[in-house]
C-alpha positions, -999 to +999 in steps of 0.1 A: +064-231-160+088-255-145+113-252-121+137-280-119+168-287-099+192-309-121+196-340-103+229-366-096+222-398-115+239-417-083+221-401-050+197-374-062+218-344-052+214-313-070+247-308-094+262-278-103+287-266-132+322-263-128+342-242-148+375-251-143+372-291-159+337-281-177+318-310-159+291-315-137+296-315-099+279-335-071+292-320-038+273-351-017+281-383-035+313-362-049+308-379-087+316-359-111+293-360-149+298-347-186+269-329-198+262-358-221+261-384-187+236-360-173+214-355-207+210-395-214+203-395-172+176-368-177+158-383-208+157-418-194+139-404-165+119-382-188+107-416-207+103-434-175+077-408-163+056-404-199+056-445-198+044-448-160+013-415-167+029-395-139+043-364-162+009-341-161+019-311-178-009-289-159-003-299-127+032-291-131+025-258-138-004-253-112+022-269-085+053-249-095+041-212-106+021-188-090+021-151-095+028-127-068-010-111-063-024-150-060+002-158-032+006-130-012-026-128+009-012-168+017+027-155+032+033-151+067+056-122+081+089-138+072+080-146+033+061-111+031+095-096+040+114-116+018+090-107-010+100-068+001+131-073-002+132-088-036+118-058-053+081-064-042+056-047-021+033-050+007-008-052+003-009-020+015+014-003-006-005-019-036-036-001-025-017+033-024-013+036-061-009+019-098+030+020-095+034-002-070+007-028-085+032-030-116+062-035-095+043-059-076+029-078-112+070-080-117+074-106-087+066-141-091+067-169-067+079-202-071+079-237-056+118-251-052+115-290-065+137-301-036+123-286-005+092-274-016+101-234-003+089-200-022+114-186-042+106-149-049+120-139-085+116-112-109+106-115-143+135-117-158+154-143-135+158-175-150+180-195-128+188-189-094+192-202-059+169-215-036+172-197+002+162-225+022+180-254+010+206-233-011+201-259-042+205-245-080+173-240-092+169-237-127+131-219-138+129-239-174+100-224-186+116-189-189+141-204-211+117-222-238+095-217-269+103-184-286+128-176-253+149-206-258+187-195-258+203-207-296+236-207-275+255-205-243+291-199-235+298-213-203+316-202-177+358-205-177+368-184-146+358-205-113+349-188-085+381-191-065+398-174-097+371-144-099+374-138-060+411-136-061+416-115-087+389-092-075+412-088-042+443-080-064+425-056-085+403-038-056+438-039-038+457-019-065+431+009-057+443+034-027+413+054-019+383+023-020+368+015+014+375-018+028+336-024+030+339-026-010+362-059-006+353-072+025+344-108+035+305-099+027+312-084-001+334-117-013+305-136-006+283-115-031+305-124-060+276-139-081+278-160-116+253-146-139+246-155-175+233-122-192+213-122-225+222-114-259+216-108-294+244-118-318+242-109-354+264-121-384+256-102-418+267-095-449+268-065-468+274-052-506+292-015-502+305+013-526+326+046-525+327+071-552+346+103-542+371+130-560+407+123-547+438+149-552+473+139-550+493+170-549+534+166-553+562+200-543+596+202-555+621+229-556+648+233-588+673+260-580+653+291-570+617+277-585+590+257-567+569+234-581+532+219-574+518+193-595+483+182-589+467+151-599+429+142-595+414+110-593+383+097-599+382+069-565+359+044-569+356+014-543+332-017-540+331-052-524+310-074-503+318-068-464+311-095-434+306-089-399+309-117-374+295-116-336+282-081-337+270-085-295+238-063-284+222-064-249+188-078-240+178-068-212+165-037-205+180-031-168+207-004-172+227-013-146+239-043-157+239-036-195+266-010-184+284-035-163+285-064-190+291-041-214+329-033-202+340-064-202+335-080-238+351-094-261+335-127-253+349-159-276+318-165-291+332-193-311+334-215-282+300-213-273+275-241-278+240-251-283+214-244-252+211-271-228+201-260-188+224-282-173+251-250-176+229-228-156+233-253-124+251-234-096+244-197-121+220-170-118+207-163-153+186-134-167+158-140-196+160-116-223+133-086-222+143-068-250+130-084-285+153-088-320+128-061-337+133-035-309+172-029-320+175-042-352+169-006-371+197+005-348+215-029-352+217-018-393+222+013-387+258+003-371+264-023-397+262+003-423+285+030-407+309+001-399+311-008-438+312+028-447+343+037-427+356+004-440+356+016-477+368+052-460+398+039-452+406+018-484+409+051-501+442+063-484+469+080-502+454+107-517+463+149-502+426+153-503+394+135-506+363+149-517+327+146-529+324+113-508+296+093-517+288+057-498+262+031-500+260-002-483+235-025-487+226-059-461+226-088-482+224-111-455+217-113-417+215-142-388+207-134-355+210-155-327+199-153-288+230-160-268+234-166-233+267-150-220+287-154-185+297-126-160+307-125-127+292-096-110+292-079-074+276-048-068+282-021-039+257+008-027+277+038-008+261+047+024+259+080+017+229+099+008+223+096-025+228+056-023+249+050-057+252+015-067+293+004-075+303-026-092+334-054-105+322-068-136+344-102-143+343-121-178+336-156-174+354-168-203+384-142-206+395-130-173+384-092-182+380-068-160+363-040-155+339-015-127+329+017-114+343+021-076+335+042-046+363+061-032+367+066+003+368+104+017+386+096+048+415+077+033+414+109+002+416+132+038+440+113+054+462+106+026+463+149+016+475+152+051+500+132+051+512+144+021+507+181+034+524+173+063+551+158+049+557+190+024+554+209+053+581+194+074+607+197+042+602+231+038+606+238+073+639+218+075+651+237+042+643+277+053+665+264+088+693+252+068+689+284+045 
């Protein structure tokens, strides 16, 4: 498995994507690339390599990928704590139990192409940063073969945008502690393309049910009711665009990402790496065949209510019968940007808060902490306050 730094065709710098003019950023030389510059740039260097023998697929791998349990015997202090806090664990931990050797089987350790550092991931990351030399590194082979991305959208909001409308929203909110919006917090703001399944079908429904229109009217002294019954009978063909699903199986952030869509499918485009450069991204963990049941299941109640509500006007409607049938269905893995900060409380049982940010639309959304002091503080003011009036009005009484 690969991991690659996308490089400046000018001085070799890594590049990163900006959102705001959609191009590709050297912050060294300061040029500035469309992904098609960087593409040809890439291939020529690609055919350059196969021409001269020096691309060796196996040494690649051997030089760039090692799994946690080979490595960690190799670390010294400093990498065996960095591996800690990652998410792994210590030798000795591993010996206590089987748990721990499957959170540890999670980790996996790789060589950064620029500096030549381990880079602890999990097994889900697929682009991140490198903590030595801070360059975007990009782990390629976590993004190919049957786990290549059909699409991405890429990223709209740029990071000044997201960080400043975090402060105006966290601002709005009396009772959150300042720790929840502070500088370190700011600096946590994180770009993260989460995976996705999208799904477009098509579907042949039908309605039969018993429908009842009843009609009142008064003549003088005498009422009348006149009922009518119908025989309501509905069938077409149904089509469902961009039906969105999580893939990956952390809950934390499937709630997150969750509150924030809509995301404008339509301008996303076909998978290239390049728009992972200056991103954390997440590999998908969760397969087409685990959800699709589900998946159908939705479709079919979302065509059923469809034909439901085409049978208006009638007093009553009984007897409802309705079938829907998938004609057609395309499913496509979808990479989709977030930005993403995430706050534990220091009190005792540690819950995890977060701002959730849509990369493409500006939406908003997150669970936050609320601060007891300012709750306290605020109830005594107001108490106080109330207080004081009533005092003042039983003396003017």
């Amino acid at each position: 498995m690969d991991a690659l730094t996308h490089k400046c065709p000018n001085c070799g710098g890594p590049l990163t994507f900006d959102p705001k003019d959609q191009k590709f950023h050297c912050d060294y030389c300061l040029n500035i690339y469309t992904e098609a510059e960087v593409s040809q740039y890439e291939e020529e260097q690609t055919a350059a390599r196969d021409i001269n023998g020096t691309q060796d697929q196996s040494v690649a791998t051997d030089d760039f990928t090692f799994t946690a349990e080979e490595q960690f015997d190799q670390m010294d202090e400093t990498e065996r704590q960095a591996f800690a806090d990652a998410g792994g664990t210590t030798h000795t931990e591993t010996t206590a139990g089987q748990t721990a050797t499957d959170e540890q089987s999670n980790m996996e350790l790789f060589l950064c192409p620029n500096c030549g550092a381990e880079i602890v991931t999990e097994a889900t990351t697929a682009a991140t940063y490198c903590y030595y030399c801070h360059n975007p590194v990009v782990l390629s082979g976590r993004l190919s073969g049957d786990f290549l991305p059909n699409k991405v959208l890429p990223f709209a909001v740029e990071k000044e945008e997201a960080i400043k409308q975090f402060l105006a929203w966290t601002k709005k909110k009396w009772f959150v502690p300042k720790a929840f919006f502070n500088q370190d917090q700011i600096d946590k703001l994180t770009g993260v393309y989460f995976p996705y399944w999208a799904t477009d079908a098509e579907l042949d429904g039908s309605l039969q049910a018993n429908g009842t229109v009843v009609r009142i009217w008064r003549v003088g002294d005498i009422e009348y009711t006149e009922t009518k019954q119908y025989a309501v009978h509905r069938e077409g063909k149904l089509s469902f665009k961009e039906l969105v699903k999580n893939a990956l199986s952390k809950n934390t952030q499937q709630k997150m990402v969750e509150a924030v869509q809509p995301f404008p499918l339509a301008k996303a485009i076909g998978f290239k790496s390049q728009y992972l450069a200056g991103f954390q991204a997440e590999k998908r963990d969760i397969e087409y065949q685990a959800i699709k049941a589900d998946i159908q299941n939705e479709l079919r109640d979302y065509s059923e209510k469809l034909l439901r509500d085409t049978a208006n006007g009638y007093t009553t409607l009984t007897g409802v019968r309705t079938s829907a049938e998938i004609t057609g269905e395309k499913n496509e893995y979808v990479l989709l940007p977030v930005w993403l900060v995430t706050y534990r409380s220091n009190d005792s049982n540690k819950k995890v808060y977060y701002y959730a940010m849509n990369g493409q639309t500006g939406k908003v959304s997150g669970v936050l902490p609320i601060s007891h002091k300012k709750l306290a503080l605020t109830s005594f003011g107001i108490f106080t306050v109330l207080a004081i009036l009533f005092m003042i009005g039983g003396y003017l009484i």
